[in-house]
KENU-161281 format. One line per field, with one value per residue (C-alpha): residue in three letters; x, y, z; residue number from 1. Coordinates in steps of 0.25 Angstrom, whole numbers, always signed. Example, Ala and Ser with C-alpha at 12.3 -4.5 7.8 and 13.67 -1.06 7.14 Angstrom:
2
r = ALA SER
east = +49 +55
north = -18 -4
up = +31 +29
k = 1 2
***
This chain:
348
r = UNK UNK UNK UNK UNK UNK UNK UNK UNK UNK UNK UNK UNK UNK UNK UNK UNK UNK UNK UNK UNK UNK UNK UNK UNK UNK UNK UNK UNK UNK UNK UNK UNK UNK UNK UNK UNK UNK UNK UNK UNK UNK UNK UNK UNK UNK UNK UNK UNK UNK UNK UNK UNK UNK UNK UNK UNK UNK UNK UNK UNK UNK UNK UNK UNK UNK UNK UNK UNK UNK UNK UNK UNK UNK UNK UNK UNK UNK UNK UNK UNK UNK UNK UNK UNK UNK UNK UNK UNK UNK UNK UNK UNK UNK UNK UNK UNK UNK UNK UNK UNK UNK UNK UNK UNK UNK UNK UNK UNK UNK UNK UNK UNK UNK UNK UNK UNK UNK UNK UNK UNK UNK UNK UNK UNK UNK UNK UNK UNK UNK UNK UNK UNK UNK UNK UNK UNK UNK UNK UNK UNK UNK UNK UNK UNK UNK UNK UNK UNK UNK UNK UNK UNK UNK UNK UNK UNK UNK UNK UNK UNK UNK UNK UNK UNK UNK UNK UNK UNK UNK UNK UNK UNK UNK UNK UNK UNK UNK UNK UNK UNK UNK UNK UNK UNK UNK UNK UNK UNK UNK UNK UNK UNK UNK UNK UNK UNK UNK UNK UNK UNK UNK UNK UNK UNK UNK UNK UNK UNK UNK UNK UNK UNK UNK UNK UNK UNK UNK UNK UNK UNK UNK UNK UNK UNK UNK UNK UNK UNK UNK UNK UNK UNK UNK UNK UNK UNK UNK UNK UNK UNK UNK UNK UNK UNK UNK UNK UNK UNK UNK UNK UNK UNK UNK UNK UNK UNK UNK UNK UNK UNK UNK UNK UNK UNK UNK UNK UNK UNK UNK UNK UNK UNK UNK UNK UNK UNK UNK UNK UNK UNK UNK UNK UNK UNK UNK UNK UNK UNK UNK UNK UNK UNK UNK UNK UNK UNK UNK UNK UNK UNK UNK UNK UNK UNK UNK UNK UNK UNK UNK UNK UNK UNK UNK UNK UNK UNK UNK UNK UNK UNK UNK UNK UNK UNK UNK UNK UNK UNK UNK UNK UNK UNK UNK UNK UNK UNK UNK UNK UNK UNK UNK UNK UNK UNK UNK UNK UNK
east = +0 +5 +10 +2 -11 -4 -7 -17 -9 -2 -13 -19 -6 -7 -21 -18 -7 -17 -26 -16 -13 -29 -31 -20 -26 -40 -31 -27 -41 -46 -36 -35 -51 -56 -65 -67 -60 -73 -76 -60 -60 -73 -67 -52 -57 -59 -46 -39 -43 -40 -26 -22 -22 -18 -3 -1 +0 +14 +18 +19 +24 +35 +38 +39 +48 +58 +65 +77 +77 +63 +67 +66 +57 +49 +48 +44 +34 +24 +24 +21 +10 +4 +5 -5 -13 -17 -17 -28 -35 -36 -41 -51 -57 -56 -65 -74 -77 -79 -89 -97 -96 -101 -114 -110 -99 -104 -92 -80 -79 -74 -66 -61 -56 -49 -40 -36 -24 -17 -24 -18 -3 -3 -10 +0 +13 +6 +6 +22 +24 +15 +27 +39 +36 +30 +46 +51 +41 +47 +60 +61 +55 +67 +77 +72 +71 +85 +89 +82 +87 +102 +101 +95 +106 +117 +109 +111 +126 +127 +121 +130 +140 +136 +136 +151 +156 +149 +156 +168 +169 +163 +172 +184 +179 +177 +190 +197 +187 +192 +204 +202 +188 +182 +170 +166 +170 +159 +150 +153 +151 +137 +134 +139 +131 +118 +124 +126 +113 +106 +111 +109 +95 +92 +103 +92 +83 +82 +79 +77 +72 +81 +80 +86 +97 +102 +98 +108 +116 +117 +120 +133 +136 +134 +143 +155 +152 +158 +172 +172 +164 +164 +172 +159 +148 +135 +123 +110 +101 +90 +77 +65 +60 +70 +70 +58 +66 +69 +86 +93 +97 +111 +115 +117 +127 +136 +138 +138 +149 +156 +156 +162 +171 +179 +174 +174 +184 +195 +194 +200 +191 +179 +168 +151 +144 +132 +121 +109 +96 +85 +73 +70 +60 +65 +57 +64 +59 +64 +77 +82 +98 +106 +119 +132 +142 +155 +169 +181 +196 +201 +216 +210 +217 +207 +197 +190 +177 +169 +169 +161 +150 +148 +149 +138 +130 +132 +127 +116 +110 +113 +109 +95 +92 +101 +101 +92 +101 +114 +127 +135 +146 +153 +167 +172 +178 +182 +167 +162 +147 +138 +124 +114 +103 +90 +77 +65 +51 +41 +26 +17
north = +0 +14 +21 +33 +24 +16 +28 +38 +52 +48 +46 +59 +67 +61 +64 +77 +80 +79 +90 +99 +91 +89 +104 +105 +93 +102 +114 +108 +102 +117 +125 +114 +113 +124 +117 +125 +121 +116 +106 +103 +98 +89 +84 +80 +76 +62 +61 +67 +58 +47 +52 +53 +39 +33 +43 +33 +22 +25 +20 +7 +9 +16 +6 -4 +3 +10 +23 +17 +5 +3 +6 +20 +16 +8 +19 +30 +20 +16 +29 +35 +26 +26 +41 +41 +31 +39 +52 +46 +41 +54 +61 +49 +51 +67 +65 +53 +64 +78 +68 +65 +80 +85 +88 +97 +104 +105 +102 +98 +87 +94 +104 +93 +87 +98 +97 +81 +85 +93 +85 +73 +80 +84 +71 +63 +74 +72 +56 +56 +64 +54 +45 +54 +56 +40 +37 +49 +40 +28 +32 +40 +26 +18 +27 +27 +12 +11 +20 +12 -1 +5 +10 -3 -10 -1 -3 -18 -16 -8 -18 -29 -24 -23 -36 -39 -29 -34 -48 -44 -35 -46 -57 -49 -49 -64 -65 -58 -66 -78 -78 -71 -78 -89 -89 -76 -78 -88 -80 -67 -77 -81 -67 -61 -73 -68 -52 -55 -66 -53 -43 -50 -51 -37 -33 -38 -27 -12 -6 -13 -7 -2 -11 -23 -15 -13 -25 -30 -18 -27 -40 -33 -28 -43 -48 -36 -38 -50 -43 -31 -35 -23 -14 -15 -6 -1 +10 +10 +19 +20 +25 +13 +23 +20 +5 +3 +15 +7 +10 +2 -13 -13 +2 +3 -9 -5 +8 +1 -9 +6 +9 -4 -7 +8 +12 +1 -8 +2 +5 -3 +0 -1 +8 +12 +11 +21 +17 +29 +29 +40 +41 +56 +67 +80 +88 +80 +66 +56 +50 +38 +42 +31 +34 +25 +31 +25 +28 +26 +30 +40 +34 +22 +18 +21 +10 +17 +21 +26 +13 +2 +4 +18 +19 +7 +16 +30 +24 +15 +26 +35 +25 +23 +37 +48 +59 +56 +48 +51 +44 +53 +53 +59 +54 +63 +62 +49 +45 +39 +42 +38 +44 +37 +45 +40 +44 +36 +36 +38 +32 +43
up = +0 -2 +9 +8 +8 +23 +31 +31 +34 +21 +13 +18 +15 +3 -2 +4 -4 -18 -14 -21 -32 -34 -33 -43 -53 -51 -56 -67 -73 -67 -76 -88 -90 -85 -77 -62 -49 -45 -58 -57 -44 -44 -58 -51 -36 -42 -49 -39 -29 -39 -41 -28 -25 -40 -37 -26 -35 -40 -28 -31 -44 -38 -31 -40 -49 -39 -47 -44 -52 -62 -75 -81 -92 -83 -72 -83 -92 -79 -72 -84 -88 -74 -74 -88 -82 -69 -76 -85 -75 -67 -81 -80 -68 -69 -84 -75 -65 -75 -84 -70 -66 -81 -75 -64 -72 -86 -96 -86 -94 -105 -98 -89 -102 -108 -93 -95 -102 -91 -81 -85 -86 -73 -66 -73 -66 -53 -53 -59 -46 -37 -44 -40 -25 -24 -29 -20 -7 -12 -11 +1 +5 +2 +8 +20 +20 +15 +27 +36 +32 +32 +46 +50 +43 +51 +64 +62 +58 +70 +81 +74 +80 +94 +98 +91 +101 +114 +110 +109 +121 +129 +123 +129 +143 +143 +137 +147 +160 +154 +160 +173 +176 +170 +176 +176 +159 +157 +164 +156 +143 +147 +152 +136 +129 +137 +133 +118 +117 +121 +114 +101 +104 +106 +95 +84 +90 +86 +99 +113 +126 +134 +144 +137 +131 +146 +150 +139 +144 +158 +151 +144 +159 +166 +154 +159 +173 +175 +168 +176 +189 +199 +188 +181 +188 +182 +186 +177 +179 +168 +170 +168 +156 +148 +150 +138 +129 +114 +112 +101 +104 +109 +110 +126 +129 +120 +129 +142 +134 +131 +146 +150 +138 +138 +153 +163 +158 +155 +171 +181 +191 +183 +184 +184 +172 +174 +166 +165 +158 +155 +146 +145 +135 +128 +119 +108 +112 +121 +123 +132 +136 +141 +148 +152 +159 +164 +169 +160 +161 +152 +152 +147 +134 +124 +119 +108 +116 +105 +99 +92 +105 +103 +88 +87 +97 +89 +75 +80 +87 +74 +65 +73 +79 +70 +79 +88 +98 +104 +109 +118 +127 +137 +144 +155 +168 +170 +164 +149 +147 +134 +133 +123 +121 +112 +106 +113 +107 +115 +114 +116
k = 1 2 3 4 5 6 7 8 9 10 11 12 13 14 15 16 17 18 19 20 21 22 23 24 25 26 27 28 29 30 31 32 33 34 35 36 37 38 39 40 41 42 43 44 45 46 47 48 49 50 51 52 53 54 55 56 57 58 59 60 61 62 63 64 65 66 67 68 69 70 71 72 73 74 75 76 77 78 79 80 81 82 83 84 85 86 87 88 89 90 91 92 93 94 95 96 97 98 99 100 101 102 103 104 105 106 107 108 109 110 111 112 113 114 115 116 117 118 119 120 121 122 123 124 125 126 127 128 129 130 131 132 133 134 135 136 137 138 139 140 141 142 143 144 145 146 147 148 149 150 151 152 153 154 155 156 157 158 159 160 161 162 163 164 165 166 167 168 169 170 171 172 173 174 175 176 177 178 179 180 181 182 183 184 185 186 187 188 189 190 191 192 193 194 195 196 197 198 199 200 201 202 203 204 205 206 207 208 209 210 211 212 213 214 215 216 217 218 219 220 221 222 223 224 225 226 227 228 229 230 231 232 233 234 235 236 237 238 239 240 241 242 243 244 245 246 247 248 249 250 251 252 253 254 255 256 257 258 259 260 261 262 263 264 265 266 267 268 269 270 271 272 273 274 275 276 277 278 279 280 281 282 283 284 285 286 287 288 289 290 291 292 293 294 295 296 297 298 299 300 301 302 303 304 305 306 307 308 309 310 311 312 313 314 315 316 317 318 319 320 321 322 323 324 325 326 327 328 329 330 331 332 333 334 335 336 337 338 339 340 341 342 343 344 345 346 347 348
***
């Protein structure tokens, strides 16, 4: 079905739009046949009526000859013998109604005659343009689908990536318990098997609530507890109204990965990792902002911290929101801070 048709407000916009273009038609048959605005309009009301709905036909002609790859002749040849068909059809129904209306306007027939000419030229422009903006529709159509399909398809590249990372960090921590503690290895291996058999699951998600993205969050911190034990310390407070907000599969881990990898590691006392939460309004909408702050050591040989983690982040978040969400950080005095802010939609 044509789109116009799906959903009313089209189709009154588009009826709408054809009250000039009628007014113009009665102009026409007004000026060309001398007949007066009132025997014009009683003469085109049919045929216009008609007309609106046949110059939504070359939609599905468009369609199955796109621009881009019908043959030229092809192209040229139907729309042209579609464009005489209608544009006789319309000459038709306009002689139909002047014959009926003979008797209340004594000889508009014949005047409505001596109009068909320049009638038929300028119904015949107006349905190649009915063409031109179905092809413009059709294309604008495709563009956007292409742009979504591309932006899905780096989404997807993105996410791949994820889990790659959280492996291999993870595999170095077991690595380097194997030696030390045996037992407390195994126990980081069953604990990373539960992480990863999770964050699998949600990957193939879009957005998640944000209560299984920290709770995910947790199963990463169970998995480094066991390497860092009391170095490891974590605060979380995040208000119960954020808990239900959507936010994109696997976009807060990595953080708190960043926090542990770059900060609490490369400390030999360790540290607190402060975990904040708010869901607030502005009079531009509403945004959940998600904090992580954590100590780190500024002589600490550099580790690249604006890598693969944050990088990921920063183009997912461009990828899905453009300019809408925002990544920012703060490192000063002794103290690392990442503030992830998104848009929320809220039901009304």
């Amino acid at each position: 079905m044509h789109p116009i048709l799906q959903d009313w407000r089209r189709f009154a916009t588009w009826m709408t739009a054809w009250i000039p273009v009628g007014a113009i038609l009665v102009l026409v048959v007004h000026l060309s046949g001398r007949l007066s605005y009132l025997e014009a309009s009683a003469v085109m009301a049919p045929a216009v009526l008609v007309f609106a709905f046949v110059c939504l036909s070359p939609f599905y002609v468009c369609r199955s000859l796109p621009l881009r790859s019908a043959p030229p002749g092809r192209l040229f040849a139907n729309h042209l013998a579609a464009a005489v068909v209608l544009s006789s059809g319309v000459m038709l129904i306009g002689r139909f109604t002047a014959t009926m209306l003979a008797g209340a306007f004594p000889g508009v027939e014949q005047r409505y005659s001596s109009a068909v000419p320049v009638l038929a030229v300028i119904v015949l422009l107006i349905y190649e343009m009915a063409i031109a903006l179905h092809y413009a529709a059709l294309e604008m159509e495709s563009s956007k689908r292409s742009e979504i399909l591309a932006r899905d398809a780096q989404l997807k590249a993105l996410k791949a990536q994820v889990n790659p990372h959280f492996l291999f960090n993870s595999l170095n921590s077991i690595s380097a318990l194997t030696t030390i503690d045996p037992a407390l290895a195994r126990d980081m291996c069953i604990r990373l098997a539960d992480f990863l058999r999770t964050s699998l699951r949600l990957g193939e998600r879009i957005t998640i609530p944000l209560a299984e993205e920290l709770a995910l969050t947790r199963m990463y911190l169970d998995v480094e507890q066991v390497r860092f034990g009391n170095k490891l310390r974590i605060v979380q407070n995040v208000d119960a109204a954020c808990t239900h907000c959507e936010v994109p599969a696997l976009v807060i881990q990595p953080l708190v990965e960043n926090a542990v990898k770059h900060g609490i590691a490369m400390m030999a006392e360790g540290g607190e990792i402060a975990i904040a939460g708010i869901f607030h309004r502005t009079h531009s909408g509403a945004f959940l902002q998600f904090t992580i702050r954590n100590p780190f050591d500024p002589e600490a040989p550099s580790t690249g911290r604006n890598g693969l983690g944050l990088r990921n982040i920063r183009e997912r978040l461009e990828s899905r929101y453009g300019t809408a969400a925002r990544l920012d950080i703060q490192a000063e005095d002794r103290s690392y801070q990442v503030t992830l802010t998104l848009p929320m939609r809220v039901s009304k």
